[in-house]
N, C-alpha and C positions, 0 to 999 in steps of 0.2 A: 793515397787519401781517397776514403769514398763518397759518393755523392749520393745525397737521400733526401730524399723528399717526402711530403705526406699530401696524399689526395682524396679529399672527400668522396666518397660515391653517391648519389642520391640523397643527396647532405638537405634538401628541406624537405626529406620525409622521412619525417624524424617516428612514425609511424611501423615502417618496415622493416620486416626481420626477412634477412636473409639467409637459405636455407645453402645446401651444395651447388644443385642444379644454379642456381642464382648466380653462387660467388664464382664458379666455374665458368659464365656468362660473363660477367665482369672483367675476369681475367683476361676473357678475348677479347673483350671493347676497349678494355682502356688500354693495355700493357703486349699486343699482340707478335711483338718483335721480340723474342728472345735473342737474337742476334748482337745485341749491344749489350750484353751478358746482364740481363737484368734479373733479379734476386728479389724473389717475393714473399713478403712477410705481411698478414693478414693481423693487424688488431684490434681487437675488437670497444668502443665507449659508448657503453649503454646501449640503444637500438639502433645506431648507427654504424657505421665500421669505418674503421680507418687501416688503409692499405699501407706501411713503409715499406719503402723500395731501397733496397741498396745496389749502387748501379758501378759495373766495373766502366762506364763510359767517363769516368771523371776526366780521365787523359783525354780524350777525344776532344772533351767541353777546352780543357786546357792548350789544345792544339789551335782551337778555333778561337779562342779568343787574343792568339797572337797574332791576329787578321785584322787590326781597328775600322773605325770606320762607321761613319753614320748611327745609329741608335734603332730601336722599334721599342714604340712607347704603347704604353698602356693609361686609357683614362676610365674609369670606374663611375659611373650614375646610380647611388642606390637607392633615386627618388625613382626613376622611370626604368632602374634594371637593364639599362643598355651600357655596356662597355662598347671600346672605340680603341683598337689596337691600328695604330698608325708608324707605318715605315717611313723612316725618315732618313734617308741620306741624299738630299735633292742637289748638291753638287755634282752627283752622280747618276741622277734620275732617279732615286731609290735603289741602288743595285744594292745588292746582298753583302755584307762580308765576312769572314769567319764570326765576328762578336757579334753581329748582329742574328747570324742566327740562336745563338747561344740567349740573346735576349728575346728572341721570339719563343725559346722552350722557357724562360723564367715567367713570361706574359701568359702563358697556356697553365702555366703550374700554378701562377696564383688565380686564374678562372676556374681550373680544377676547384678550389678551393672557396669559390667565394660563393655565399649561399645565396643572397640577396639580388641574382644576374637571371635575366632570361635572355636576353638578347646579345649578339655583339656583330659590328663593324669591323671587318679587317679593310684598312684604305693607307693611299701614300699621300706622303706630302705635296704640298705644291704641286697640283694637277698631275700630278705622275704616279701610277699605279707604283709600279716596279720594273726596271731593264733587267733584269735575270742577277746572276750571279758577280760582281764585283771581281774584274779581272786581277787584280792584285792576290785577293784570293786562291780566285784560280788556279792561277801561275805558281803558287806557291805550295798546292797540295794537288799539282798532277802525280804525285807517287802515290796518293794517299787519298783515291779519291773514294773509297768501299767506305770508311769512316764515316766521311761525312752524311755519303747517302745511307747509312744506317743512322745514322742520328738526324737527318730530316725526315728519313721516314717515319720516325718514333715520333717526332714531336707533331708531323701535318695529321698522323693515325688518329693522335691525341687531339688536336685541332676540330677534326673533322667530326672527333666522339662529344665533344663537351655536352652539357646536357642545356646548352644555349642555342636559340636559334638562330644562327649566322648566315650572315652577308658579306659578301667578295662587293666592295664598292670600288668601279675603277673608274676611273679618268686619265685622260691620256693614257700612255703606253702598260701594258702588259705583256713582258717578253721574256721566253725560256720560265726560269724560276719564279720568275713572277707570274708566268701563263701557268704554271704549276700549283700555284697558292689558293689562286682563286677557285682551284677543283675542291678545296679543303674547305670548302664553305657548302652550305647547304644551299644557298640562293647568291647569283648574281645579279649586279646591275648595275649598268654602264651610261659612261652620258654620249652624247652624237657624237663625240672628238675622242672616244675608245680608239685603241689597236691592239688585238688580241694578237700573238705569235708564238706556239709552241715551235723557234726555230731551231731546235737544236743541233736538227742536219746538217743544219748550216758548219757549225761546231764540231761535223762529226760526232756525236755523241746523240746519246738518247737521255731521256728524262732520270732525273735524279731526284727530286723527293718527291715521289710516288703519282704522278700526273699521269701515268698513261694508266694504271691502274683503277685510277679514279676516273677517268676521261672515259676508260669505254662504260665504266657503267652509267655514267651521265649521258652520253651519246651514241654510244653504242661502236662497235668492230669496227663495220665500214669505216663510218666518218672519222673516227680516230684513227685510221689508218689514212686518211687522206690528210688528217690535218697532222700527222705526225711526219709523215712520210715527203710531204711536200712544201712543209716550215712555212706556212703559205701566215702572212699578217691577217688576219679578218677585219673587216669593219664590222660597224652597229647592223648592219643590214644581216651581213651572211653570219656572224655568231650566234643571231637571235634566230636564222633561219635553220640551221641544225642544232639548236637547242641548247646552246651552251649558256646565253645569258636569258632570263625570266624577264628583263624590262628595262627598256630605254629611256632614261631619266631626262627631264627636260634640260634643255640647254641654256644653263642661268647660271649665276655664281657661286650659289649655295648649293655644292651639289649634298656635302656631309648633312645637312638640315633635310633635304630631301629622303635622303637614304633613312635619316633616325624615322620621320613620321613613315614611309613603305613600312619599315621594320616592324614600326609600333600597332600597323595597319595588321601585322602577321604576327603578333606575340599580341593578342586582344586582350588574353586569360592573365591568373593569378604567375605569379612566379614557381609557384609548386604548380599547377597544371600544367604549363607552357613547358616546363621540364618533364615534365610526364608526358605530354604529347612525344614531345623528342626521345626519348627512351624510349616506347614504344616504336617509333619508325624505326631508329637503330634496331629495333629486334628485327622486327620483320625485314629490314636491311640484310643483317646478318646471319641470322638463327633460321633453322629449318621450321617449317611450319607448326607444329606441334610445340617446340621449344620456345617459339614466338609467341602461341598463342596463351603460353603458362607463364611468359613474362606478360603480356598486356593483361592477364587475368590479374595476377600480381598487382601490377600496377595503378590498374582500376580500384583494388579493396584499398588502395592506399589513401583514394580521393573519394571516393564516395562517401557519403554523410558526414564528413568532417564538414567545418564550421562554414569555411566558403559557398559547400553543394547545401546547404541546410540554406543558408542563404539567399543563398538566388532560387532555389525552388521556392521558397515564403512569400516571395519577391514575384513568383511565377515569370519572371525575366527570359524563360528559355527563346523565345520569338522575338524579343526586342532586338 
């Protein structure tokens, strides 16, 4: 049986025609793992496009979901455009288990999808970010562990690409897999009672859905080799001192209320800007300079003098 899906790309600019160079760009942002034998089919509605994918990972999905176990929820705001993807298995501190990742790639597929988002929260339940990987799991796919780290790497790729601007919100514990998650966000932030732990030496093993990958570009060689190498927990002080977390949240009860107005504080614009913003950085992210600078060109004819920019220039609002 195959698995398929459909993913809007740049779905509220409904303006944009995309050319090769474009969709070729596309293919590396969104879908950059051929490895989980994924099958690319481009179609096209109206000035939009729509990508189906038919994916031989269907088994993999089906491996993992005979791992039960805790949930990760998705909650949706299309007054204020912030979603709120929250891990929930707090019997266990939030640990991972095969189904629960399988619902963090169903939560990313319907964000792909949803026009009306700029913003999103990844956090855990019950003052607990995430403890890593759910040993039951574990135990259970030590023969079979390439699988899954191809299909976490697919969906945290896809995490990290959304055209949303996201926040890793931790409280209490971050550890292994869950020191992993929070690199698939674009900004962190943590309350005083964080504990960051990429441990996995601990475990023998190294990172499995794409964290050290992510981690040196967020902090760089060195550092990532000291905090990989020495499984060392961080506190609020030393995460913030090599650059991993952006801000230390007050120490109060509300920490998710806190996190949505930061957010809101950094998604100012419309929901079609705020995603253009984000596209643009992915380029220059990824794309060599010239390719960067033909998508940002791109980008920009897509907002300029539509109804918003006509707007706030009439408004002369640029200084307010």
């Amino acid at each position: 049986m195959m698995f398929r899906k459909s993913v809007y790309l740049f779905s509220p600019l409904m303006d944009l025609k995309i050319d090769r160079s474009t969709e070729d760009f596309l293919l590396r942002l969104y879908y950059p793992y051929d490895g989980v034998g994924l099958k690319r089919r481009p179609k096209y509605h109206g000035l939009t496009k729509t990508w189906q994918c038919s994916c031989t990972y269907s088994k993999i999905i089906e491996q993992l979901r005979q791992h039960p176990g805790g949930s990760v929820d998705l909650l949706k705001d299309n007054n204020t455009g912030i979603a709120t993807i929250t891990i929930n298995n707090p019997e266990k501190k939030n640990a991972i288990s095969g189904k629960m990742m399988v619902d963090l790639e169903e939560c990313v597929s319907e964000l792909e999808n949803w026009v009306d988002g700029k913003g999103l929260i990844l956090t855990g339940k019950d003052k607990t970010f995430c403890s890593g990987g759910d040993l039951g799991t574990v135990r259970n796919i030590l023969s079979n562990g390439d699988d899954m780290c191809k299909f976490m790497h697919h969906v945290t790729t896809r995490l990290y690409n959304l055209p949303l601007i996201s926040v890793a919100l931790v409280d209490g514990y971050a550890l292994g897999g869950g020191a992993e998650l929070i690199t698939a966000c674009d900004f962190r932030l943590i309350t005083p009672r964080a504990k960051i732990g990429f441990i996995h030496v601990k475990l023998n093993i190294g990172t499995g859905f794409g964290g050290t990958t992510r981690l040196v570009q967020q902090i760089g060689r060195i550092k990532t080799l000291q905090v990989l190498s020495s499984g060392m927990v961080m506190n609020t002080d030393l995460a913030k001192k090599i650059g991993l977390v952006d801000e230390i949240l007050d120490n109060n009860e509300n920490t998710l209320e806190q996190g949505k107005t930061w957010l809101l504080e950094h998604c100012k614009g419309s929901v079609t800007t705020t995603r253009v913003i984000k596209q643009m950085v992915l380029a220059g992210e990824k794309l060599d300079t010239d390719a960067s600078l033909l998508e940002e060109r791109k980008l920009f004819k897509s907002v300029w003098g539509n109804k918003l920019h006509a707007a706030a220039v009439s408004k002369k609002s640029k200084h307010s």
